[in-house]
N, C-alpha and C positions, 0 to 999 in steps of 0.2 A: 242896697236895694236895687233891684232889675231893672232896666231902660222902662218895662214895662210898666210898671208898680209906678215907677217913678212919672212918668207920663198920666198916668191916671190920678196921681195925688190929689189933686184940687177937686174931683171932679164927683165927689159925696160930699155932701153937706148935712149934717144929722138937724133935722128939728123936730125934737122930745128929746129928755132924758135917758142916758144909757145909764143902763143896769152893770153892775160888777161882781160877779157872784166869786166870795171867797169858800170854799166847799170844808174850812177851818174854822174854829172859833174864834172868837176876837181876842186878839190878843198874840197871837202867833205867828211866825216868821214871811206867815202868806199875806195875810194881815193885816204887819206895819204895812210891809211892800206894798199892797192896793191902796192903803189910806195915805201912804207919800207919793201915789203916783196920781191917782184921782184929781186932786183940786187943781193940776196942773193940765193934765188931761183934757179934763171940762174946759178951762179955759181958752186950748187951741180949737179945741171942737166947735166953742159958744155955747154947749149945753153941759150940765149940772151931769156928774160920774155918780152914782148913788151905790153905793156898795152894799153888797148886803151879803150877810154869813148866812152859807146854807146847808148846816153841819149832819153828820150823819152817816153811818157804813164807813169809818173810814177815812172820807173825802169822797166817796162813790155820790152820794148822794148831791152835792154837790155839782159834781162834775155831769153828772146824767145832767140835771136840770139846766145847764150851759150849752149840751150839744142836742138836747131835745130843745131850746127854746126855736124861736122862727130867725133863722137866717139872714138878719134884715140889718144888723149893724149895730142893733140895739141892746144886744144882748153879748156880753165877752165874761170872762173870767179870767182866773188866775189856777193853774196847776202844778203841782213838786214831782219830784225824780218819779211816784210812785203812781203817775198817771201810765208811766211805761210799765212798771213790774206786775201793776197789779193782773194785768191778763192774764198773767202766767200766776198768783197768786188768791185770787178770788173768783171762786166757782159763778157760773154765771153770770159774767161779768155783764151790764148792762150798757155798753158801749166799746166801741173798738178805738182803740185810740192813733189807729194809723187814719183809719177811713171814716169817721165818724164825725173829726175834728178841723175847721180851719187853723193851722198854728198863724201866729202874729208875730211873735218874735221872746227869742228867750231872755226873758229880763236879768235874771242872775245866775252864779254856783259860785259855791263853796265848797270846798276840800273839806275832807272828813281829817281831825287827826287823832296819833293813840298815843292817849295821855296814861299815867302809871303815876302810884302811891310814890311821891317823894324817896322813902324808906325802900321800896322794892327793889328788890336786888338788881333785877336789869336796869342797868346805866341808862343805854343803847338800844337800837333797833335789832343789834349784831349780837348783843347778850342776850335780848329777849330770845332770839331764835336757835340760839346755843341750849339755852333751857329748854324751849319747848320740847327741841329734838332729845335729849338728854330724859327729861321727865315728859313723854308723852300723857294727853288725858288729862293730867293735875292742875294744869293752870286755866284759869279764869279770864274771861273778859266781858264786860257789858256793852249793852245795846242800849238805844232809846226805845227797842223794842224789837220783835219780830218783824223782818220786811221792811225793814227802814235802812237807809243808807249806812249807818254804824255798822248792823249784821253782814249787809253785803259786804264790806270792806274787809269787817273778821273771815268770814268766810272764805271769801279771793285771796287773801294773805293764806291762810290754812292750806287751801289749794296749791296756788303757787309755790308755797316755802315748803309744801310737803311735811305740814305739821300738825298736832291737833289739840284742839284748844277746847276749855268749855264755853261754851254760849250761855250767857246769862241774861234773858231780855229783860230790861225796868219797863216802868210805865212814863216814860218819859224821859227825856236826857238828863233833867236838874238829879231825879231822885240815886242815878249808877253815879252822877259828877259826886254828890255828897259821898254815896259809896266809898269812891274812889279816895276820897281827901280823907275820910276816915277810916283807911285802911281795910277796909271791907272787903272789897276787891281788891286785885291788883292792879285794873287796868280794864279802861275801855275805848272804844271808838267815839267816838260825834265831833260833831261838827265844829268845822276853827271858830266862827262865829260864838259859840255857846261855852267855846271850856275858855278862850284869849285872855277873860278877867284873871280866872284860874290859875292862870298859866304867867302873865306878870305877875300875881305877888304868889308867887314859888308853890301855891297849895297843891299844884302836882307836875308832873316833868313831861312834856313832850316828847314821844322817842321819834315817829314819824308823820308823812301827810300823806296822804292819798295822791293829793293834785299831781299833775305831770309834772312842774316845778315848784321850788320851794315855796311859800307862802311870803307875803310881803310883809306881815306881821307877824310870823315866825320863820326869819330867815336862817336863822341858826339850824333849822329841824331839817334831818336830810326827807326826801319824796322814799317813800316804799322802793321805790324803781332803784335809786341809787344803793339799796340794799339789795338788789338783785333779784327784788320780788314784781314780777312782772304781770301784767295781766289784772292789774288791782288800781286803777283808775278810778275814781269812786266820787263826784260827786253831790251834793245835795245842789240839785236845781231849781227855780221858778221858772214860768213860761207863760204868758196871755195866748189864750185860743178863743174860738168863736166856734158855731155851730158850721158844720161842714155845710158848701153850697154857699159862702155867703159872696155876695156878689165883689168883682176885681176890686171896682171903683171903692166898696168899703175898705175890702182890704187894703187898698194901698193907701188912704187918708187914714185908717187909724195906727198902720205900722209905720206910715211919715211921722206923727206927732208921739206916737210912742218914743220913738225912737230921740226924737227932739227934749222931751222929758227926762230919761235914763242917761241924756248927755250932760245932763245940766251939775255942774258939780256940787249943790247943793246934798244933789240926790247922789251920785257918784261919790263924791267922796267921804261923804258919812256911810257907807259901806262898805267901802275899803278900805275906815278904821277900825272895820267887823273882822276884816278877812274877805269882804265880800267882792267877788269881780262883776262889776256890770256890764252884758255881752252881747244887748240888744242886736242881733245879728236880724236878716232877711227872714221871712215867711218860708221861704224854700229852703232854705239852708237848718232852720228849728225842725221844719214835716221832718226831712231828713236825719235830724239829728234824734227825733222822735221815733223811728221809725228804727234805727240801729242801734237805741236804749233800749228795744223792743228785742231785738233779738240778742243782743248782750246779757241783757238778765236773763232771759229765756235760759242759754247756755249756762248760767251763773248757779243757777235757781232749781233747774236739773240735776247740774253735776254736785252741787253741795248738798241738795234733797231740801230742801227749804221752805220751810211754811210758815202759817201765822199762828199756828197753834204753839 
């Protein structure tokens, strides 16, 4: 945190209730995250974190109603990798996610990995790409959907390895996992968190990770990169933001206590027995990281022609 940020910490003190808007259902990865960060939250603040799902478009709906509330401290939310792509994937978008938003600080990522039917002939990351090249077109891979971190990842691989695969979006990660284990598919993306059970009792084989290094709960799995696919960095992220305008003194009392929560290893490390890294970084350092997820996908999203249809 900046001299400055740091200097101002003490110097907001909330009296009323903040609000938490999850722009997810209950139940999901945005979710757990606000309901384990909450009651700890409230406590450094002195007031009551009140969370509330505000589902709809997406996450659109959600996220508008976080950067249109008033600027005042009282109002934060929670946002995933898709507060970035969506600019560049949903037709008038209802907020700009570089200048619309205060960031707070990015709470988590996780590496996307691709997991394959036990049985399937590629061993490896190095056979899978043997084949593609070989039988262009024929092969298979799922998504948790169009526009979700799974697709980007196939897609940047497709890219980078100069090969071509088919796109198969699910309606969710569980329903391509089951896919997968039942031989349906060959092979999909998502997330280390979601397939890890999967993946200890043998019901499908990991060939690679997205992350820039190995994963700590699958260290055996080489990164895409060590396979000489480059350009395919692909996280699933969270991130707390606020309504753009809100004043220093907030921001740096709620990214000081944030930051004091997401250290606490309660919360830390029942997340990185997910796969999950907690990264609570600076206010400036997330705009910034917001801001070049913006134009990554942008490039990403273009050159693979990508939609949500």
């Amino acid at each position: 945190m900046g001299v400055s940020y740091a200097a101002m910490a003490d110097e907001w003190v909330p009296d009323k209730p903040i609000k938490l808007i999850v722009p997810y259902p209950a139940g999901g990865t945005s979710d757990m995250i606000a309901r384990l960060i909450a009651p700890d939250l409230g406590a450094a603040l002195g007031q009551p974190i009140v969370v509330e799902n505000k589902t709809g478009g997406g996450g659109v709906s959600g996220t508008e109603a976080i950067i249109g509330a008033d600027a005042n401290g009282y109002t934060i939310g929670i946002v995933a990798s898709s507060f970035a792509s969506s600019v560049h994937l949903v037709p008038n978008l209802p907020f700009d996610p570089i200048n619309d938003a205060q960031p707070l600080t990015m709470v988590t990522r996780v590496g996307v990995a691709l997991i394959a039917n036990p049985d399937f002939e590629a061993k490896t990351i190095g056979d899978l790409l043997a084949m593609a090249k070989a039988e262009p077109g024929t092969l298979a891979y799922g998504s948790a959907g169009n526009g979700l971190s799974g697709h980007f990842a196939g897609e940047a691989m497709k890219l980078s390895a100069g090969i071509d695969l088919i796109h198969v979006p699910y309606r969710g990660g569980a329903p391509g996992l089951n896919d997968v284990i039942a031989g349906q598919i060959p092979m999909m993306f998502n997330v280390i968190s979601s397939v890890l059970t999967s993946v200890q009792a043998g019901k499908v084989r990991p060939l690679a990770v997205t992350s820039a290094t190995r994963s700590a709960v699958m260290p055996d799995v080489p990164t895409l990169a060590e396979a000489g696919i480059l350009d395919a960095e692909i996280y699933e992220w969270y991130g707390l933001i606020a309504p753009a305008g809100l004043p220093s003194e907030a921001t740096a009392r709620l990214h000081a206590e944030l930051v004091k929560v997401l250290q606490k290893p309660e919360f830390s490390d029942r997340l990185a027995d997910l796969g999950i890294e907690v990264v609570a970084n600076a206010p400036e350092e997330f705009g910034a990281f917001i801001a070049s997820e913006v134009d990554r996908f942008g490039a990403l999203i273009k050159s693979a022609n990508i939609t949500l249809e």
